[in-house]
Structures are given as C-alpha cells and as structure tokens.
N, C-alpha and C positions, 0 to 999 in steps of 0.2 A: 599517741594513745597513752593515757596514763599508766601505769601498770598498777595491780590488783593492792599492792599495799599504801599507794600515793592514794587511790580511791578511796578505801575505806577511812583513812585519814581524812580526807575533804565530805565523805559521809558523816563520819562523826562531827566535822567543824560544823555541815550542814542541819544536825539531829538539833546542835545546841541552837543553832539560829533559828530554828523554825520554834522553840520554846517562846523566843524573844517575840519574833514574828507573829506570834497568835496573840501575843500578849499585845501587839504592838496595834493588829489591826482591831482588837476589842475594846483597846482603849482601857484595857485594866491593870495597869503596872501594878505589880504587886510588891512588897518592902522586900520579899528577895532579891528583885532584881532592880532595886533603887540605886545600888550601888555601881550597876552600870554605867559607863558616862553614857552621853546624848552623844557623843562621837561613834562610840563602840553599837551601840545600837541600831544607829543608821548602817554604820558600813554592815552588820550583820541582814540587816533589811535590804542593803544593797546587793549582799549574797546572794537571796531570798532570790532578787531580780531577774538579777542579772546571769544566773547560773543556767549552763545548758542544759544540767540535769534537772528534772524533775521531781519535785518535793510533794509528797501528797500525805495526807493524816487523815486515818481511816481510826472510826468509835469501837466501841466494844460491838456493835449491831451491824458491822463490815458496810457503812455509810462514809462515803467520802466527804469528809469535812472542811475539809479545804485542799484547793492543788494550785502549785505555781504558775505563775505567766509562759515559763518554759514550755510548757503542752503545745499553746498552740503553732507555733512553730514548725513543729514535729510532727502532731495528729493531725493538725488543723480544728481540735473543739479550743474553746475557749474555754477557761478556767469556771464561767459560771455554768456551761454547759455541764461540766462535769459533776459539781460539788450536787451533793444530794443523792447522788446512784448509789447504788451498791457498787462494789471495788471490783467485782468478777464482770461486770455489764460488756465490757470491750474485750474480757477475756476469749485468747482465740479455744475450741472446744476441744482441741485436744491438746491444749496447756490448764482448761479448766484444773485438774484433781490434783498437778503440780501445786498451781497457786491456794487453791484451799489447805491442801496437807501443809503449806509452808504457815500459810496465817492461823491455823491450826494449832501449831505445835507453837509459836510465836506466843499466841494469845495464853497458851497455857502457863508461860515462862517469862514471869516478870522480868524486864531488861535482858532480854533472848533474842539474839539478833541472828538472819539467815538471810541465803544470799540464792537465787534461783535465774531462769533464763527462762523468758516468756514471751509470747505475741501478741500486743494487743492491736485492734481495731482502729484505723485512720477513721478520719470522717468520708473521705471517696472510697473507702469499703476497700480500701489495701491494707494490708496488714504489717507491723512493724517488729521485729526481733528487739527486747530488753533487755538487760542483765539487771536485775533491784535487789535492795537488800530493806526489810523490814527490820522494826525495832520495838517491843514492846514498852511504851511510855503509858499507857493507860493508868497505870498507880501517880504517877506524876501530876500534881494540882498545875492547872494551866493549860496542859499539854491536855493528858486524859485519851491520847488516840493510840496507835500504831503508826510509826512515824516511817513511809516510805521513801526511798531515795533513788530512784531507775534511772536508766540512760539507757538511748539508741545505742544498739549493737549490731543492725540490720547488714552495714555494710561488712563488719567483717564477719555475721557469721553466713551470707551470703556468697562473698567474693571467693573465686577459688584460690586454693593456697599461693600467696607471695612471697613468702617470707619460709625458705626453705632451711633456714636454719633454726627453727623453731617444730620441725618435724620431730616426731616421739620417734625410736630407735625401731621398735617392730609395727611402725604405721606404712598399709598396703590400699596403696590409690591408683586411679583407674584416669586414665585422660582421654578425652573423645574430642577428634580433631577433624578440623573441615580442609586442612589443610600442612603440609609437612612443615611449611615456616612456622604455624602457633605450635605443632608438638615441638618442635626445635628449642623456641623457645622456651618451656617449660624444662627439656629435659636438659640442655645448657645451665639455667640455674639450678636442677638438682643434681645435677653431678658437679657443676664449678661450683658449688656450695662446697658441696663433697669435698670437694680436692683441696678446697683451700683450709677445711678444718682438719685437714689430715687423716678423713674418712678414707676406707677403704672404697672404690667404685667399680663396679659389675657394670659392663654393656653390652648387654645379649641383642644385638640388633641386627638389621641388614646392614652390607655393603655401605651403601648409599647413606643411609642415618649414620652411621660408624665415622664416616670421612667426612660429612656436615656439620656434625657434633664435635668431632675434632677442629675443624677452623671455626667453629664457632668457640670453642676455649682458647684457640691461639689468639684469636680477637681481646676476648680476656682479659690478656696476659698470662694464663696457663700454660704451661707446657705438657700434656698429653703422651708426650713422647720420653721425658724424662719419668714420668710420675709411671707410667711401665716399666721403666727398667726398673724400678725398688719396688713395685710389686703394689702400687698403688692403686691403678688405674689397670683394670683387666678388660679389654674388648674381648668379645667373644662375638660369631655370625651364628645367626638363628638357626636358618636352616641346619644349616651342620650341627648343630647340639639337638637340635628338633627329632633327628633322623638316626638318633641314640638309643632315643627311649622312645619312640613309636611303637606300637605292637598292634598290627591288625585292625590299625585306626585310629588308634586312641593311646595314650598315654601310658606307660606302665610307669607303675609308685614305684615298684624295686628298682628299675634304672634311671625313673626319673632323679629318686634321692643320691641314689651312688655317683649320678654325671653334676646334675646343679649343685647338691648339696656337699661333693668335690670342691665345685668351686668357689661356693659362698666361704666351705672352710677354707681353702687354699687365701680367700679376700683378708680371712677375719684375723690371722698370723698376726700377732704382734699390735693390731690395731682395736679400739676400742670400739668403733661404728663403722658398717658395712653398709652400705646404698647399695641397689641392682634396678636396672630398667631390665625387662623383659617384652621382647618383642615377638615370642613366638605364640602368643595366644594371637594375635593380629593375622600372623599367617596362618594357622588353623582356621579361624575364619573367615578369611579371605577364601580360605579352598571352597567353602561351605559347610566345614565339620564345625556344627556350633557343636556339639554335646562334646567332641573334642577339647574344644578351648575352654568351658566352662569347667569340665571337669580337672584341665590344664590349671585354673586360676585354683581346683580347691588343693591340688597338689602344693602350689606354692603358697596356700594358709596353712596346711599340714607343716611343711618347710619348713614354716617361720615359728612355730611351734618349738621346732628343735633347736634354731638359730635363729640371734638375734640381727633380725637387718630389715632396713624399710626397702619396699618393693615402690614401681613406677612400672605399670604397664599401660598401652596405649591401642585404642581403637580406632581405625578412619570412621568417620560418620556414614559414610556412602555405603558402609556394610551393613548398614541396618532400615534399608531402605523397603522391607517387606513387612507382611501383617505378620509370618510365619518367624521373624526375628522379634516379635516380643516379649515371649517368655523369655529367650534368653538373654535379651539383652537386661529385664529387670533381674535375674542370676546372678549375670555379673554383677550390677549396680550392689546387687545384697553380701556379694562376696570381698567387699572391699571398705574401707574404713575412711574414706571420701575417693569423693568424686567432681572430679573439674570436667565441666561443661565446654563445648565448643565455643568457638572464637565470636562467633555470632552474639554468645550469650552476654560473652565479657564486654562486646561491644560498647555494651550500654551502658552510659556514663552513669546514670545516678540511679541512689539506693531503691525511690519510688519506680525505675522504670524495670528494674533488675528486679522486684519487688512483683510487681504487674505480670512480667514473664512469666514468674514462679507460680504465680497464681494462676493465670493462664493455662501453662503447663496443667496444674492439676485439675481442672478442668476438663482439660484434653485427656489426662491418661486416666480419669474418672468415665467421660464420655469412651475413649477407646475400652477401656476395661468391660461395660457393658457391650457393645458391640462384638467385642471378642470373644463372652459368655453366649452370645446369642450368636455368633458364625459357628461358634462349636456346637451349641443345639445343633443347628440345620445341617451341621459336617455329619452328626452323630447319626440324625435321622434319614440325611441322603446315606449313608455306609450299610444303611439296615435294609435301607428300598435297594441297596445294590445286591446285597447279600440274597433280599426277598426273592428281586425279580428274576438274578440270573440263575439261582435256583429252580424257582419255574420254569423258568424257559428250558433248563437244559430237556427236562423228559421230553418235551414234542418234538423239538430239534433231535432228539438221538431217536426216537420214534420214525419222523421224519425221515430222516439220515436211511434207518434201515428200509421202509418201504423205497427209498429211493432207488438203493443201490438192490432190493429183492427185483423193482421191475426194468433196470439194465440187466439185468442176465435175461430173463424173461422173455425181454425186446431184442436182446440181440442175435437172434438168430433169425428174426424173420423181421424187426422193423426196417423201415428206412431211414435212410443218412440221415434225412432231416431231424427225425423222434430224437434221433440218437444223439447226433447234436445238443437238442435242447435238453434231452436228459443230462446231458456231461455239460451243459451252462448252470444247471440248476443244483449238481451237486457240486460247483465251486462257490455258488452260492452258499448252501448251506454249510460248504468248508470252511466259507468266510465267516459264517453266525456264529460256529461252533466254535474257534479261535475266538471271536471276540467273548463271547461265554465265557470262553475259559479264563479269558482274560482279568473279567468283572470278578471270576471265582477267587481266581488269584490275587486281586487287590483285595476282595474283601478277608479272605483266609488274613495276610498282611496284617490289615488295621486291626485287625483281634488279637494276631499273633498264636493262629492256629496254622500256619500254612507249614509244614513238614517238611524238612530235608532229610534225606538219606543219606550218611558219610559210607563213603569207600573210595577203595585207589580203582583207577581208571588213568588208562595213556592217554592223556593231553592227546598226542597227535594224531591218535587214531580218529580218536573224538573231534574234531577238525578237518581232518580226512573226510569223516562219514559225512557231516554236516555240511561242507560244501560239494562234495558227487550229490548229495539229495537237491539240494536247493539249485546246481548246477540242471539236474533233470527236470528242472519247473519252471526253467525259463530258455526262451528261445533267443532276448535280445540283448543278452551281456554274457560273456565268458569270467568264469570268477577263478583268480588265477590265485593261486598257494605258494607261499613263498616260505622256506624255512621252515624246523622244528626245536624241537625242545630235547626229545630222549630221555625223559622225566615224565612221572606218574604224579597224578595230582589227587586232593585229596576231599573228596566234597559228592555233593549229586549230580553225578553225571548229566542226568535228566534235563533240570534246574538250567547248570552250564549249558548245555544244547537247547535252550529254549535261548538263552541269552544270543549265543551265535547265530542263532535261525533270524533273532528280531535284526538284528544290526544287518545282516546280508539281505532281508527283506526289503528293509529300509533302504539301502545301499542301493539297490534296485531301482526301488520306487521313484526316488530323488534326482535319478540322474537318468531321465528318458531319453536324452540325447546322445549319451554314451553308450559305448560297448563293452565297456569290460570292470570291474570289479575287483579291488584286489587285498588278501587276506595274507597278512605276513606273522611269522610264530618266531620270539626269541626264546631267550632263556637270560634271567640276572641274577647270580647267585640263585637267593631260595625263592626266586618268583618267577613267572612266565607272563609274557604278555604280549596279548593277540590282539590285532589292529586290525582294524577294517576301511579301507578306504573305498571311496568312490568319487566320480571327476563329474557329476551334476550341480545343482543350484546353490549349494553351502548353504551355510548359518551363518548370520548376523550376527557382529560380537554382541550387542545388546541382548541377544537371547538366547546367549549359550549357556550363563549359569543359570538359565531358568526351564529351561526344557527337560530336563532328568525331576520336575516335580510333576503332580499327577493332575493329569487333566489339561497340561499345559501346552498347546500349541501357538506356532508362528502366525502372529498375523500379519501377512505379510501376502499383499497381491497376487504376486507371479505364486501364492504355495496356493490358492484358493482350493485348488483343483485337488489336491491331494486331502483325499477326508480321513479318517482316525479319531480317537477318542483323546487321545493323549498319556494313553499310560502307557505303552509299550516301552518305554526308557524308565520311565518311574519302578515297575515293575523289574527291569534288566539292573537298574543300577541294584534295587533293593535286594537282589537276586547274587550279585557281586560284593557286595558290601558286608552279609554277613556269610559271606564263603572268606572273609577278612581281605578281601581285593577291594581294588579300587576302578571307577571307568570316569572318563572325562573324554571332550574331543576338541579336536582342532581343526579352523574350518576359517574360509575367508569367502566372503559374499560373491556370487557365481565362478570359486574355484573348487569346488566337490567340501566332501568332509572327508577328516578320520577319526571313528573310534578306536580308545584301547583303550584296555580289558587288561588289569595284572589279579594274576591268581596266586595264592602261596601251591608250592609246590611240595610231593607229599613229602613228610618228613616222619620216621619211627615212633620218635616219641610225643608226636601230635595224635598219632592211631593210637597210641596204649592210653592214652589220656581219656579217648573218645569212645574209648568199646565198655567201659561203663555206663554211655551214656546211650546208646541204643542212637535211635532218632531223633532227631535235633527238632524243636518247636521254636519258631521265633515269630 
C-alpha cells in the first residue's frame, strides 16, 4: 500500500496527465502543450490507462465529464456508463453531505485540493470504500473540470486490524470470537507487537488464555518470562482483580481506578506505551451480569482518560445468543473505538464478498431493530394486561377466600367429612390462585419499579428456622433437613427473603416426587451468608440453567410436562436477591436433583446509617 505522501505524488503526476489526456482524446493540442514530445504524451496517456486509480473530471454543473477505464474493473460500469451523471448518482446516502461539503468548498477555491473517504455504488448493488482527493482545475483552459483522483480502500477499511503496530496509544477495541485459537491469535500479535517495541503489556486474563498466550510468544521467539522480570510484561488473573472492586454486583469506580489504574501505572514506569487485554468484561458476562460488563467497558474509557494506553478486550460469540443480549451488545459495540468481527467474518477472502456480509448484516440489524421495537410494543402491552388483570382478580379471589373460610366454621360443627373435605380442596385451591396473583402482582410492581422493600436487621437464622418448620407442616412426603447457621443479622426485607426461601423449598418439593427429604444448609463467608437448597429429584439440563431465572421461562422438556407454573417464580426470587446486593445461581445434573444458593450481604453498621435516610427502598 502506498503510503499518503507517495499517493498525492502520483495524484498530482495524474492531475497533469489527465490535462494532456483530455487534450489528447479531443484531438485539440493546444501551442502550450506542443512542446511535449509524442514520447511523453503517450506514456502520460498510458498512465491515464493503465492506472488502478480512477481519474474522473467533473464541470462546474457536478456532470461527469469523463472517467478512466480503471472503473470498470472495480465497479463494474464502464466508463461510458458513467460520463454524463451527476458525480453524487453512486454516492452511498449517508456519504452524500461528506462529498457535497467537499466539492463545495473545492469549487469555491480555485486549485484547492481535498482529500475525503466515501462509498460508492458497484453495479451488483454492493458497495465500495474510497479514499479521493479533488482538485479544482475549472479556471484551467483545456481542463475546465474538478479533476478527481479515488482509489479502492474497501479492503482495508473493512478488514479487521492487522497491522498492530500502527495502533494509536489510547485506541480501545473489542474482539468477538467463535473460538479461543482466532482470540489467541489476535491477542499474540498485540502483545508480541508490544514486547517487541518495548511496549509496556498488561494481561488481565484467565488461567488458561495466560499460559496459551505465553507459548504462543515462546513460538515467537519471545521470552514472556524474562520480559517480567524488568517489568515489562505483567500477567494478571481476572477473576482475582474482578473480586476487588466488585460491590453488590457491579463495579465500583473508586476501587476499580485504585486496583487497575495501580496497575496500568505500575505498566507505564519508565516506558513510553502501555497495551492491556482485559478479560474480565467476558466473565461478567459469561455470569449473565450484562449491565455489569458494560458499565465494566465505560469504567476502562473513564481509565483511559487519565492514562495513556490502548485497551484489547474480548467476547466469546456464544454469549450473545438471545434477543434480550441486544441492546447490550450494540453498548459495547458503541464503547469502543473498533471492532474485529468473528472468525467466520475474516473467513472471507475477498473485498466483494466481506462487502456483501456487511451489507447483509445491516439488513439484518435493520430488520432485527424493527422487530425488537415491535416485541417491546407487545412486552409493554402484555405488563399492562398483567398489571390489569391481576388486579382484578385479586378482589373476588379475596372475597372468595373470605366466604370460603366464613362457611368452614359454619360447616364444621355439623357437616360431614365429605362437605369438609371438599371445602379444605377448594381452599387450596384458591391458596394456589392467590399466590399466583400475588405473583403477577409482584412481576408487574418489578417492571415499573414500584415494588417496595423494607430494610431492617433481622436473624438470618431465625428466618430459615421459621421458613422451613412452616413449609415442613405442608408437607407429608419429604423431611426438609437444616444444616448450619450463620449467628449474623442480615440486613434487607425480611418478608421479600422469606418469599425467596419459601419459592426454592416449594420447588425443591415439587421436582423430586420420588424422594424424601430436602435439604437446607446456612454458612457464613466473611460479610455474606449463603443458603443453599438442595433436592435429589429430576435436575436441570445444562442447556437450561442460565435461562431459567428469566420470566416466563420454562423447561421444555418431556419427563417436566406434568409440572405446570408460569415461569416466574425464579425470575421474581432472583430479582428479589439481586437488589438485596446477593446473588443466586444453581447447580444441577440431569436426573441428579438440583441446588440452589442464595448469598446475602450480611448486616453491617455502616450500610444501616447510610440507609435510615432513605426510609423504603423502591426498585
């Protein structure tokens, strides 16, 4: 590729040939340019030719007046297709107001030359990347145009970055991989770039990428091992720096800058450029915490703000495999200063078919973009018929409820077993309505972010205690057995929590009709508590454990037919856990039971003095 002063050189040798050129194919030599030999002239017309750039002259009335044989090659028009358009006709639409402001300002400015990046239109309706520079000659007898000079630029401003020593010092790119050997590769050349320019290199990664990455530099010729000992070369593991500056989910800026931005300074000692790969936005969303990782990515543009050093972070592909991951993933996309495509994309050998993708692509995130306005209509208007109805329903149901339980007193002194019976099936019945009620009530409070917590201290274990003697007296075919405590006060709505443990032991029940027993164990770690709930029935399938804690979400899945639910009872428990600042996940192997757990922060003084301004918590 030539570089930008070798170009405008062969632009300008091209400006003077096309004077000759017009003169040549009009057949009007004019006594200026008699002095020419017939030697110089041809070769200049062999320029004209043979050049892979394209030469076009555009009139005072932005008519193309002539364009080289070079076009069709490239576009596929032919040279007489073009001559006679206007110069904007293949302009893509949203390079139009570029290329006007440029011939604009051009036309104003006799011999005013500018230099811009554009898309024009193939003839198969793909689109091409330019870099041109215009020239005003219009004052020039012979000439009288705007003398343009473009070249194909598709490939490289397409291709994702190769050439990593040509990276700006505070540039922050995003790589999305279908597989760990293309991240490897990528991030081998930006740190063995690194190392060999005497760059300082940060490698915030797992395990696994840490010790890949290093035999991929030993391969090299690097040394990895030396370039530590002088302070070159800093590995670092994610998780462990991750678990720093976490705070009740999500990132805190005061500890995030004091741990990383430690370490970018400790990188940047003595050296003049700093590289860092960061791998812990990948694990935050691996977990499922997208708002996590995004707000993760603006932490390290804030960063870079202060400190000068180019970023490399990395996403697996596989983690964006829902409709509900596409806001975030265009976040990311927008928080970052390029983006390299998966391996699939670089597949593709040439500029047209990388070209066609692209196009494709937006096509598809046009058509998705609509879709995803219109599933959020229908999200907005189902949340409102859920808000309506469960509404409704509660008064007859609590109506209901009381003539129920007015005619068992009533009945019970003189009806029979039988009455009595069916009165005590019908108010489990309406026990079940009423929980699911409450249920809709509480998803829809949720989505508004009316639903109310209460903060106070309450004993963990008491609260656990109560929770399984009740749920103990409601069932005759499992024994639910309590293992361990805590001897710590927690600090949140009691209520809230005991809805969470109620759902999880219900469930726990439900799932395993073939067992007998249940069982609930309480630790304590440091400043969190965490309550686990096992049971030895039908488990969960790995393919649907990180999708079940979303709303409305159940297993499809044969042997579960039989057990009915709506699917919020997890959605609602995690949401429930999440902003008491805990977290719940479970582990489960297809017909070996499950276990949830449940961690809660645990109370702490100066989280209550924080929070008694705040009355009741709305989320």
């Amino acid at each position: 590729m030539l570089s930008s002063e070798k170009w405008l050189r062969l632009s300008k040798q091209s400006i003077d040939a096309i004077v000759l050129e017009k003169v040549y194919i009009e057949g009007e030599l004019r006594q200026r340019h008699m002095v020419t030999t017939s030697k110089k002239t041809h070769s200049y017309h062999s320029l004209i030719k043979n050049s892979s750039d394209i030469i076009a002259l555009i009139n005072g009335e932005g008519i193309v007046t002539y364009v080289s044989p070079s076009i069709t090659p490239i576009t596929g028009y032919t040279a007489e297709e073009i001559v006679g358009c206007y110069v904007n006709f293949l302009v893509h639409p949203d390079d139009l107001d570029t290329v006007q402001q440029m011939l604009g300002e051009i036309g104003q400015s006799p011999g005013e030359s500018l230099l811009a990046e554009y898309r024009l239109r193939c003839k198969d309706g793909s689109w091409r990347w330019f870099e041109g520079s215009g020239t005003n000659l219009l004052y020039v007898p012979g000439v009288e145009a705007i003398v343009g000079n473009f070249r194909d630029i598709s490939e490289r401003k397409l291709a994702p970055h190769s050439h990593w020593s040509e990276m700006s010092e505070s540039e922050h790119f995003v790589q999305f991989y279908e597989s760990d050997v293309f991240l490897l590769d990528s991030l081998s050349g930006f740190i063995g770039t690194g190392l060999s320019a005497g760059d300082a290199c940060v490698v915030i990664a797992t395990k696994a990428h840490r010790e890949r990455l290093e035999e991929r530099l030993k391969a090299d010729g690097l040394d990895p091992i030396a370039a530590q000992a002088r302070g070159q070369y800093i590995p670092q593991d994610a998780a462990e720096n991750l678990s720093k500056f976490m705070v009740d989910g999500l990132p805190d800026a005061g500890r995030f800058f004091e741990v990383i931005g430690g370490i970018i300074t400790q990188a940047g000692e003595g050296r003049l450029r700093v590289r860092a790969f960061g791998e812990m936005v990948a694990l935050l969303w691996e977990e499922g915490n997208q708002a996590g990782a995004v707000l993760l990515e603006e932490l390290w543009n804030e960063l870079a703000s202060t400190y000068s050093f180019s970023l490399f972070c990395a996403y697996p592909m596989h983690g964006f495999g829902r409709e509900a991951h596409g806001a975030p993933f265009c976040e990311i996309g927008t928080r970052h200063t390029r983006v390299i495509p998966a391996e699939s994309y670089n597949a593709l050998a040439s500029p047209d078919e990388r070209l066609r993708a692209i196009t494709l692509l937006q096509q598809k995130a046009a058509s998705l973009q609509a879709e995803i306005l219109e599933r959020k209509k229908l999200e907005r208007q189902k949340d409102e018929f859920i808000s309506m109805a469960s509404h409704e329903l509660k008064t007859p149901v609590t109506s209901l409820k009381g003539f129920l339980g007015l005619l068992q007193r009533r009945l019970a002194t003189h009806a029979d077993e039988k009455e009595l019976h069916y009165l005590a099936r019908m108010d489990t019945q309406v026990q079940k309505l009423t929980k699911l009620i409450n249920d809709l009530l509480d998803l829809s409070k949720m989505q508004t972010g009316q639903l109310v917590y209460r903060e106070e201290r309450f004993e963990l274990d008491a609260l656990v205690q109560e929770i399984v003697e009740n749920i103990q007296g409601t069932t005759q075919t499992h024994r639910v057995l309590l293992e361990g405590q805590t001897l710590a006060e927690a600090f949140g709505d009691q209520d809230r929590i005991g809805q969470v443990l109620i759902n999880l032991l219900n469930n726990a029940i439900k799932y395993s009709p073939q067992a007998d027993r249940v069982m609930v164990r309480v630790t304590k770690d440091q400043n969190k508590a965490l309550v686990s709930v096992q049971d030895f029935g039908i488990g969960i399938a790995k393919e649907h454990q990180h999708m079940i804690f979303e709303r409305f979400y159940q297993v499809t899945d044969a042997a579960e037919k039989t057990y009915p639910g709506l699917g919020i009872g997890l959605y609602i428990s995690s949401e429930i856990v999440k902003r008491h600042g805990g977290q719940m996940w479970v582990e489960s192997e297809k017909d070996e039971g499950a276990t949830f757990h449940v961690t809660l922060p645990l109370y702490q003084e100066e989280k209550r003095q924080a929070s008694l301004s705040h009355g009741d918590v709305r989320v």
